[in-house]
C-alpha positions in Angstrom: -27.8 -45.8 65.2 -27.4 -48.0 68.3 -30.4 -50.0 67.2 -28.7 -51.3 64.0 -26.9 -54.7 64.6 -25.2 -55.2 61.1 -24.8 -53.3 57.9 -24.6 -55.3 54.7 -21.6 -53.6 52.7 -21.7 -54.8 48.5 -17.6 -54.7 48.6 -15.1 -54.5 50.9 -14.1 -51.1 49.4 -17.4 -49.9 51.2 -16.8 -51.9 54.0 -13.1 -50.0 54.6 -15.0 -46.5 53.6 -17.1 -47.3 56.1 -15.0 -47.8 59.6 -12.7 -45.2 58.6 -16.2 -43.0 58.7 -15.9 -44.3 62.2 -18.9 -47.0 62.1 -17.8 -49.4 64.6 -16.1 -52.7 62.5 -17.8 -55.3 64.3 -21.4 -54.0 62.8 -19.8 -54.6 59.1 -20.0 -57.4 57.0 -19.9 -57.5 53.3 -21.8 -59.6 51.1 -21.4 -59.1 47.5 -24.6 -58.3 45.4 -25.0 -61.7 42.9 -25.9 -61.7 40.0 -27.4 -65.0 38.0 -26.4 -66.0 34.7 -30.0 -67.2 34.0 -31.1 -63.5 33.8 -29.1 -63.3 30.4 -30.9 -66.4 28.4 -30.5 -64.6 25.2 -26.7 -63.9 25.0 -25.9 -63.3 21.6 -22.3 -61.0 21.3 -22.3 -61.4 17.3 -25.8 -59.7 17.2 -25.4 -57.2 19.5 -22.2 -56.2 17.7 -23.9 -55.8 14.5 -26.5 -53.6 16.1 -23.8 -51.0 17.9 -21.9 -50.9 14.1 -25.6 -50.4 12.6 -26.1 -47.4 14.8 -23.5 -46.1 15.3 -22.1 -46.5 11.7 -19.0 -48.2 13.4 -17.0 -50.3 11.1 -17.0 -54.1 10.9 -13.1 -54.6 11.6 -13.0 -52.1 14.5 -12.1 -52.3 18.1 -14.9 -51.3 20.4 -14.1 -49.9 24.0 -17.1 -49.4 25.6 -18.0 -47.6 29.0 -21.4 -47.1 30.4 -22.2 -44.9 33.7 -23.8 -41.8 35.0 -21.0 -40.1 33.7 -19.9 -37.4 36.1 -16.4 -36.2 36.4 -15.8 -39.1 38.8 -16.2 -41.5 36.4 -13.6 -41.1 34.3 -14.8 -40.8 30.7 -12.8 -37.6 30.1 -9.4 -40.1 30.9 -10.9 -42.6 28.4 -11.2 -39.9 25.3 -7.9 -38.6 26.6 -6.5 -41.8 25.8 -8.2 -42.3 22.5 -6.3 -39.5 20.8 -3.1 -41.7 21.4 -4.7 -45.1 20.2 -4.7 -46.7 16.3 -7.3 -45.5 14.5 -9.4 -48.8 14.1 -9.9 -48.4 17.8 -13.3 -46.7 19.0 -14.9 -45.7 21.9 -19.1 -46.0 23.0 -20.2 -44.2 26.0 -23.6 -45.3 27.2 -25.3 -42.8 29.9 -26.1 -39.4 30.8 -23.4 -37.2 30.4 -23.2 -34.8 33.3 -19.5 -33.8 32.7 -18.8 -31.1 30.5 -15.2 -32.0 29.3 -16.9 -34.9 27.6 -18.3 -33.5 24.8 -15.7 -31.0 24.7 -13.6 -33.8 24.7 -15.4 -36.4 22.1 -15.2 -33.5 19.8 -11.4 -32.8 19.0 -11.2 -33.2 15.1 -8.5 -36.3 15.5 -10.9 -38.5 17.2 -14.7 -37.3 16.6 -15.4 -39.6 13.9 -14.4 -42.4 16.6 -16.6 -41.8 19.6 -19.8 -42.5 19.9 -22.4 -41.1 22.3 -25.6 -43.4 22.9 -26.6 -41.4 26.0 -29.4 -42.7 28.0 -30.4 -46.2 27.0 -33.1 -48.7 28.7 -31.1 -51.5 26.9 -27.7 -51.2 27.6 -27.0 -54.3 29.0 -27.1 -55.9 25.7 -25.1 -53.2 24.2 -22.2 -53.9 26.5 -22.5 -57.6 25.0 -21.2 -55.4 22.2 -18.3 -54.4 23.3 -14.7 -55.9 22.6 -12.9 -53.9 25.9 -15.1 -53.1 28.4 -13.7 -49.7 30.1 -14.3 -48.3 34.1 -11.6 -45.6 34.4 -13.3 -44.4 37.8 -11.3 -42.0 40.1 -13.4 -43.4 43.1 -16.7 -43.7 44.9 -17.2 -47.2 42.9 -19.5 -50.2 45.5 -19.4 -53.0 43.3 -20.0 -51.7 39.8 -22.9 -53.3 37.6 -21.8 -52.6 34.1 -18.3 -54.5 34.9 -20.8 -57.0 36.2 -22.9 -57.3 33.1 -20.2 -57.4 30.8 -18.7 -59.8 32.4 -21.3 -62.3 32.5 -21.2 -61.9 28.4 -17.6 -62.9 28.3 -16.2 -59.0 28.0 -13.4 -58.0 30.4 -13.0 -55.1 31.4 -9.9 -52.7 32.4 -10.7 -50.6 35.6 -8.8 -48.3 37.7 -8.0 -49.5 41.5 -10.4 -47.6 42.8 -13.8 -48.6 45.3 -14.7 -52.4 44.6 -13.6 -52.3 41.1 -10.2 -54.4 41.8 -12.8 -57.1 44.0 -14.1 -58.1 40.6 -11.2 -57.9 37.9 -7.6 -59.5 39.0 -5.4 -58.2 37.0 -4.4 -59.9 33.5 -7.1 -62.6 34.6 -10.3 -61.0 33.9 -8.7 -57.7 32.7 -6.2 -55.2 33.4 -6.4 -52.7 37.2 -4.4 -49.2 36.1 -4.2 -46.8 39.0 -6.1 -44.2 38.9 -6.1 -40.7 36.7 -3.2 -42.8 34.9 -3.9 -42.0 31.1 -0.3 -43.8 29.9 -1.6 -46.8 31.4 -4.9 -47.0 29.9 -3.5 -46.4 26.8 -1.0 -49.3 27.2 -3.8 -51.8 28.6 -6.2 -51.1 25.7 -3.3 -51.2 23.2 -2.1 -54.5 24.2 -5.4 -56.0 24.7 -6.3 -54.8 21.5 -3.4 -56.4 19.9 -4.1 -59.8 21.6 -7.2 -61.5 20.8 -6.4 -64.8 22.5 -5.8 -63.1 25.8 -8.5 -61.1 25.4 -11.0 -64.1 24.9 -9.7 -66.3 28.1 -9.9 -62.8 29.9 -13.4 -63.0 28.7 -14.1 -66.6 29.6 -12.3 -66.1 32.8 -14.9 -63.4 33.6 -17.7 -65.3 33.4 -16.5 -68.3 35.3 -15.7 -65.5 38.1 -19.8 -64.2 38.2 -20.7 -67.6 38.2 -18.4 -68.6 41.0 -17.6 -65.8 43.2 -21.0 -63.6 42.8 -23.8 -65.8 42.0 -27.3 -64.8 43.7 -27.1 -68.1 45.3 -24.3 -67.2 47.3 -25.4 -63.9 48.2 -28.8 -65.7 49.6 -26.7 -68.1 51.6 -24.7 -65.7 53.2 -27.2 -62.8 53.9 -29.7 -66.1 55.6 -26.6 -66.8 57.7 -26.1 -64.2 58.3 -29.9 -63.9 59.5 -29.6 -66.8 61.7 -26.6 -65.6 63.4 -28.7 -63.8 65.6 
């Protein structure tokens, strides 16, 4: 449309999807969606930990990797079970969302790891559930802007390992604030989750780290500042 001046793109994986669609570069700016620490004022991981193993009948001394999304085939959930079958038993898996691909719940229920996943479906409170999680999990095999449930988890101190796929890689650095596999790779999802799972001290300053990235590098403040300036640009 000649008579838009700028489009605001959330990553700059939208903002590359974007010109090689043939939108013309100069029209393209991205401003990442913030997020504000304030909107979490009653943090509590222990609690929300003790609800998912209430539930879900999850023991006490297990490993949680969690994922929540409209899970399609896109998503990746399939790649997470996948890897499950090949990870230590005291390590479980929580997917939070609608389930739109098949292959999971063909998936979730092979004898050698049903009694380890855990399917919440749809749930209105799944932010705090992630503030459950030990590993938070993004396995996407693409179409990703800037996604919120890294985002959320992050704020409550849980890294995440993604693939490199869409914005993903804009918010976790590699063995900063989590681990970037490529995508469809199941070896290496099973490798990042085992040796995070092994390594509680890197997996709290990944943690830490994360939080200190929201706060820094996608706060609402700075995604007001930019959008006004970029307002009064014109």
């Amino acid at each position: 449309n000649p008579r838009i001046d700028k489009i605001i793109c959330v990553s700059k994986a939208v903002q590359r999807d974007l010109e090689s669609s043939g939108v013309d570069p100069k029209k393209l700016v991205t401003i990442y969606k913030g997020h504000d620490l304030a909107w979490y004022p009653q943090i509590n991981r222990k609690k929300a930990r003790a609800r998912l193993n209430q539930e879900f009948n999850i023991p006490d001394d297990a490993f949680i990797v969690g994922m929540a999304a409209n899970m399609r085939r896109v998503k990746g959930a399939d790649l997470l079970l996948r890897a499950l079958a090949d990870l230590p038993n005291h390590i479980h898996v929580l997917l939070i969302g609608d389930r739109r691909d098949k292959e999971i719940d063909r998936l979730a229920a092979r004898p050698e790891i049903s009694e380890r996943v855990h399917l919440a479906g749809y749930r209105s409170d799944a932010t705090e559930l992630i503030g459950g999680f030990d590993l938070n999990c993004a396995p996407s095999r693409g179409r990703e802007g800037l996604t919120k449930a890294v985002i959320e988890g992050m704020v409550q101190e849980v890294p995440a390992v993604v693939a490199n796929a869409g914005g993903l890689p804009e918010l976790i650095e590699n063995n900063l604030t989590g681990r970037v596999i490529e995508i469809d790779d199941v070896s290496a999802l099973t490798k990042a989750i085992t040796d995070l799972a092994n390594d509680p001290a890197k997996l709290n300053s990944m943690g830490n780290l994360s939080r200190i990235k929201i706060r820094k590098r996608f706060s609402i403040v700075k995604t007001i500042q930019e959008t006004n300036d970029l307002y009064a640009s014109f």
